[in-house]
N, C-alpha and C positions, 0 to 999 in steps of 0.2 A: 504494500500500500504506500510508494513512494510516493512526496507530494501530500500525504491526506490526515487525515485527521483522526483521532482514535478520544472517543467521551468512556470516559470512567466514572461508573455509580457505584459509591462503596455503601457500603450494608452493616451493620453493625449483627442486627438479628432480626427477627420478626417479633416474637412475642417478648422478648426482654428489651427491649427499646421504647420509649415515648411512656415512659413511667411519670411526665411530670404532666402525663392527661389526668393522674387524680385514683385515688382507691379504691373509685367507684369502675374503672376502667382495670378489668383484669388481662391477663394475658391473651386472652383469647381474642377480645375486642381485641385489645395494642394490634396484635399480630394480624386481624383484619384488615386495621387502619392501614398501618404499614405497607401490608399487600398491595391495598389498593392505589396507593401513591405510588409505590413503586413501577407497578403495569403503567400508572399513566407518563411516568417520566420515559419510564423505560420506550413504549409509545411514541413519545413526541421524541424522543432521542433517534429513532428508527426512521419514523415519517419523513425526518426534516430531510433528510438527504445529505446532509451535511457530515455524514461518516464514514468512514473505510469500513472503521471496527467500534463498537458498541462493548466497552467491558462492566461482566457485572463480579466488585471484589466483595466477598463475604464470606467467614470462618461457619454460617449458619446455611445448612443444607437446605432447609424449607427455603430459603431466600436463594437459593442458588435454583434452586427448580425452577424457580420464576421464571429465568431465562428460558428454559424450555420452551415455555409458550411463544416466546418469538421464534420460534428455528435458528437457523444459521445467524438470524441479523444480530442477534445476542452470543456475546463467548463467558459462560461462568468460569470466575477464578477463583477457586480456594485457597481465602487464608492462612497461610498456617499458622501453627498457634506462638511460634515465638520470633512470627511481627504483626503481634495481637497488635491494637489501634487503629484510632482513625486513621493517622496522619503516613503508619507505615502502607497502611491498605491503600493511599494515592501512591504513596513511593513504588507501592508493586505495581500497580495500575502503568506508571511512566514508563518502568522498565517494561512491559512489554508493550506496552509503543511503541517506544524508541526501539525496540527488537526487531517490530513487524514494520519500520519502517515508517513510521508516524513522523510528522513534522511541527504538530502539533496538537495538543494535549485537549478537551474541555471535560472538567473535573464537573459534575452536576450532584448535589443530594440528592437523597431519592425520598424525600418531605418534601415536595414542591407541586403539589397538587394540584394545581391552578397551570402548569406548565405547557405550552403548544410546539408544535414544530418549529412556528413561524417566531416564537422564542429562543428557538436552539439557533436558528440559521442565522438573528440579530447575533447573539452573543460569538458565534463560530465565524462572523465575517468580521469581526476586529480585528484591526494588523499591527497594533503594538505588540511586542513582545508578551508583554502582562496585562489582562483584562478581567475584573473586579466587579464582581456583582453582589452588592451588600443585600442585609436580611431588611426588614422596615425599621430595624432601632439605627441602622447603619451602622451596627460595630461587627455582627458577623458578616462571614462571608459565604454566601450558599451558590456562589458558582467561579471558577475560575478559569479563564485558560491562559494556558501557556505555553508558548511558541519553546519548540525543543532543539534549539540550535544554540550555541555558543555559551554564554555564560547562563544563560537560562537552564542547561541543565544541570546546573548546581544549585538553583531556587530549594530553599527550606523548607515545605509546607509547614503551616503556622497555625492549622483548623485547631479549633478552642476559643474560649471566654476571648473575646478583644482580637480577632482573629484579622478580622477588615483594615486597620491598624496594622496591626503587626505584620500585612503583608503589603502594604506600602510598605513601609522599612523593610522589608527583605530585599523589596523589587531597588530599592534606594542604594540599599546596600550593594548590589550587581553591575547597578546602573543603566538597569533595563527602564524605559517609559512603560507607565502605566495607562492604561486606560477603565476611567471609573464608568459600569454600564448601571442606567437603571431600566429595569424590565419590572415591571409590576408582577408579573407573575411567578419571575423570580424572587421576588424579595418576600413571598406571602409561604411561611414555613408553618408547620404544624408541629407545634410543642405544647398548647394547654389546653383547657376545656371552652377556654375564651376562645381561640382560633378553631377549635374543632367547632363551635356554633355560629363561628363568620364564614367560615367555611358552606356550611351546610345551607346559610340563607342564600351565600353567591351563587352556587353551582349545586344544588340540590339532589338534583338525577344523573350528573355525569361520576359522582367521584367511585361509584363502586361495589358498594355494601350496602343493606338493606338497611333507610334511616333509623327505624326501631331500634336497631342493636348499637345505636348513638345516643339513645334518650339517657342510658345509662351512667352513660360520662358525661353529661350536663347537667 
């Protein structure tokens, strides 16, 4: 895939993720929710056209079968377990782009619910080196890419508390341009029972799972 692009969705897990939707949200919900964002990033990651290779990184098997569902257009990668993390799961993600030939990286969450093709192809037409899609508080950062040539590929990922931030200063530190994206759709992440019920008024029929099994964690 000389020339192209390679998007990386890391996964932490299905049902042990998105623990601060509340007590009322057990695993089984979590693991719904989850699912169902993920098929749709995963989706709009496919659709847009804008990929060689679509990777899905995760140490959790339920979340690797996801993949399945796409055929080919999806490749699962199994974490292994000692470069458990968020931030190692991007570092493996790059190395095999840069293996299969990628030129450029776009790292995507896979909480991004709201997300379209015609969102992936905005963020994957950026030609600075480094390109920066913060969350709605603007401190995280729920999309990146980055161009895998020269000193770019020694970029630190920095995902965590203050992470939008901290990767200005990496790109600083390189001396790569950055460029800040805002996409609405990127910036709308799903981490409380507040967002799970802006969620469900926005987009009510498209996210996945049957509303009932959301009254729960409201």
């Amino acid at each position: 895939m000389s020339g192209s692009l390679a998007i990386v969705v890391p996964v932490r897990s299905l049902a042990g993720g998105k623990t601060r939707l509340g007590p009322d949200a057990g695993p089984d919900l979590r693991a719904a929710i989850t699912r169902a964002m993920l098929r749709k990033v995963l989706a709009a990651a496919t659709a847009s056209g804008a990929a060689s290779s679509v990777l899905l990184v995760s140490p959790d098997p339920e979340a690797l079968a996801v993949a399945g569902e796409f055929g080919r257009a999806v490749t699962p990668v199994d974490q292994p377990r000692d470069r458990s993390g968020l931030n190692p799961a991007i570092d493996l993600g790059r190395e095999i782009a840069i293996a299969g030939g990628a030129d450029r990286m776009l790292m995507l969450f896979a909480d991004l619910p709201l997300l379209e093709a015609e969102n992936v192809l905005d963020m994957a037409g950026t030609l600075t080196p480094v390109a920066l899609a913060s969350d709605r508080a603007g401190t995280g950062t729920n999309a990146l890419l980055l161009h895998l040539a020269g000193p770019a590929r020694d970029f630190v990922f920095q995902f965590g508390e203050g992470s939008f931030d901290r990767h200005l200063a990496e790109a600083k530190r390189l001396g790569l341009f950055v460029t800040p994206v805002k996409i609405a759709a990127m910036s709308f992440d799903l981490d409380t029972p507040e967002d799970l019920r802006e969620l469900l008024y926005l987009d009510p029929e498209d996210f996945g799972f049957p509303l009932a099994e959301t009254d729960r964690a409201s």
